[in-house]
N, C-alpha and C positions, 0 to 999 in steps of 0.2 A: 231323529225319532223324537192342558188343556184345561171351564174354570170354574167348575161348579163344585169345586175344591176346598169350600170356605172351612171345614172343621178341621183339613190338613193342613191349613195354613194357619190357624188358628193355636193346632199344636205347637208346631215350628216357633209362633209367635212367643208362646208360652216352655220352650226347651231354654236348656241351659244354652245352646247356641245365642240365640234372642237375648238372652238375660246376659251373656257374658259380652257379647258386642252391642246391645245397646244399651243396657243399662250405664255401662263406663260412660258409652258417649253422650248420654242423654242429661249433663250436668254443661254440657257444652255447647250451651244456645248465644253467647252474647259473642260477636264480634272481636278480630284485632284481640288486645291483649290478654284478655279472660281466656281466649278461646287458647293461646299459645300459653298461658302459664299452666292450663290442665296439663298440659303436654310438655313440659319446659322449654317450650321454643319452639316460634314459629314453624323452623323447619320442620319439626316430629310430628306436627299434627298434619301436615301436606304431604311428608312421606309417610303416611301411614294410607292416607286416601289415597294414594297411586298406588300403594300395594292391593290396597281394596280393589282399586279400578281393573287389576292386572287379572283378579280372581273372580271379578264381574265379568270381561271379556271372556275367562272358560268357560264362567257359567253359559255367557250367551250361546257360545261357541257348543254346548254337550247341549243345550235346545234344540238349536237348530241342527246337531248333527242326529240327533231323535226322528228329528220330525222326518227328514230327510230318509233314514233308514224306516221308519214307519211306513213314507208313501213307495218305497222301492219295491212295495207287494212280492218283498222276498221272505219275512217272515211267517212263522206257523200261527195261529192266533196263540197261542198262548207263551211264545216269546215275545208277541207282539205285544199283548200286555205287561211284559216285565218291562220293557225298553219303554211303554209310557209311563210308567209306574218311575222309571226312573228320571223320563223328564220331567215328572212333574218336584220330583225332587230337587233336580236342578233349578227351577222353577220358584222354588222356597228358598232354595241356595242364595239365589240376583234378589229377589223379594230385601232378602234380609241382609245382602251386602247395598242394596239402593238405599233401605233405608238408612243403615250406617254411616255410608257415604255423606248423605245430604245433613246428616246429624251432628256430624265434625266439620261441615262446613264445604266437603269437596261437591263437585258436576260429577256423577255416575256416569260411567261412557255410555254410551246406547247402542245395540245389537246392530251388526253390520246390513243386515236387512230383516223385512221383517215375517214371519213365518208363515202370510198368506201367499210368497209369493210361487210360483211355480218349481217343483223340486227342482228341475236343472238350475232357475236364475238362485234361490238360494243354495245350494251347492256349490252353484259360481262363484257367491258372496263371499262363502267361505273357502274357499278354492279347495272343497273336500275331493276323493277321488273316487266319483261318482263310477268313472267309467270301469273301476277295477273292482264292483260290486257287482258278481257275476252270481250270488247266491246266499242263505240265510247264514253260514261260515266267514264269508266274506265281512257281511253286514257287523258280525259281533265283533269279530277280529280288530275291525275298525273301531268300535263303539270303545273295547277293551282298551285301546291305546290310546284313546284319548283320555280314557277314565284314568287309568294310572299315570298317563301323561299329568293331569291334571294335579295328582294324589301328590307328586312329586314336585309340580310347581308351590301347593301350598307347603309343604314340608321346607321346601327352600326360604320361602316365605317369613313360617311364621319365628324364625329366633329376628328376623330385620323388624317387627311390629315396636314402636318404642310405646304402643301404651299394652301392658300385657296381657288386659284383657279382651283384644281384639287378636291378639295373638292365640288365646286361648278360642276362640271363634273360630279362628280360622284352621285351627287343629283338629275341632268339632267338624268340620266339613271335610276337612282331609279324609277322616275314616268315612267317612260313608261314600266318597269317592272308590275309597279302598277295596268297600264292602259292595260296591255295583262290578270294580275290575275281577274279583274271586267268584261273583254269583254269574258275571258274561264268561267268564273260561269255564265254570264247569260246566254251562248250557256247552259252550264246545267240545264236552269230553275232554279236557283237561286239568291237569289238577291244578285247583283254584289256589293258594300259597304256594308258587316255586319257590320261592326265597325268605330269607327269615328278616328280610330290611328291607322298609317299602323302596329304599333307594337302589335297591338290586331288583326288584321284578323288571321282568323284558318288558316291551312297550307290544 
């Protein structure tokens, strides 16, 4: 489950997200050794941008699983709007792990394909389970486990970041992962916090 977006991104640009992941990095423009003593060593700053890259591929990944459940014309229009509402979030999410990336020096990965293509080929891309979306339950269900899936990856994530305020960045995005998994269960009639640790909600 798009780009005349310019004021929402503009926010994001100006959130503590923005400011705690690129400001750190934005001291970090020279090359080889400067680039590694911000960081104490080469290694920290290259693992820090594969961690980046790991949370750029969800991002891609909750794109394109939007758009996909957008074109399934299983939604009501006005769940339909929430699930873009929340792509577009994800959307600011890559925005602002791209520019990070390229800021510390790493390649951003780039989305497995790209979101003009026809639902089935991008569905294939991502090998989502298109065939087992038989309705607009179906559709959240899926959205829901990706989102917490996700909430869970950054959570894993961010104590491995060695510069910590991309760690703090990446903790910023974690909750609104959180906060899209609790608002898709109660569109399903259920109750939006089963557990009291994001590492215990079901998927």
């Amino acid at each position: 489950m798009s780009t005349s977006d310019a004021s929402r991104r503009d926010f994001f640009r100006k959130s503590a997200l923005f400011t705690a992941g690129i400001a750190a990095a934005s001291t970090v423009t020279a090359p080889g050794l400067a680039r590694a003593a911000a960081w104490g060593g080469d290694k920290d700053w290259k693992h820090d941008a594969a961690l980046l890259n790991v949370a750029l591929n969800l991002e891609h990944q909750a794109i394109a699983a939007y758009q996909v459940g957008a074109e399934s014309k299983l939604l009501t229009p006005a769940i339909l709007k929430v699930a873009l509402a929340f792509q577009k979030d994800h959307e600011a999410h890559a925005a602002v792990l791209v520019e990070t990336i390229k800021k510390i020096g790493g390649k951003p990965v780039a989305p497995r394909a790209p979101l003009s293509l026809p639902m089935a080929d991008l569905a294939k891309a991502w090998n989502f389970p298109v065939g087992k979306l038989k309705d607009q339950a179906d559709v959240l269900h899926f959205a829901a486990g990706l989102e917490i899936g996700a909430a869970k990856a950054y959570l894993g994530t961010v104590p491995e970041f060695g510069d910590r305020a991309l760690a703090k960045a990446a903790a910023n995005i974690e909750g609104d992962e959180t906060m899209h998994y609790a608002i898709l269960r109660n569109a399903l009639g259920e109750f939006p916090v089963p557990a009291a640790f994001v590492s215990a909600m079901p998927d």
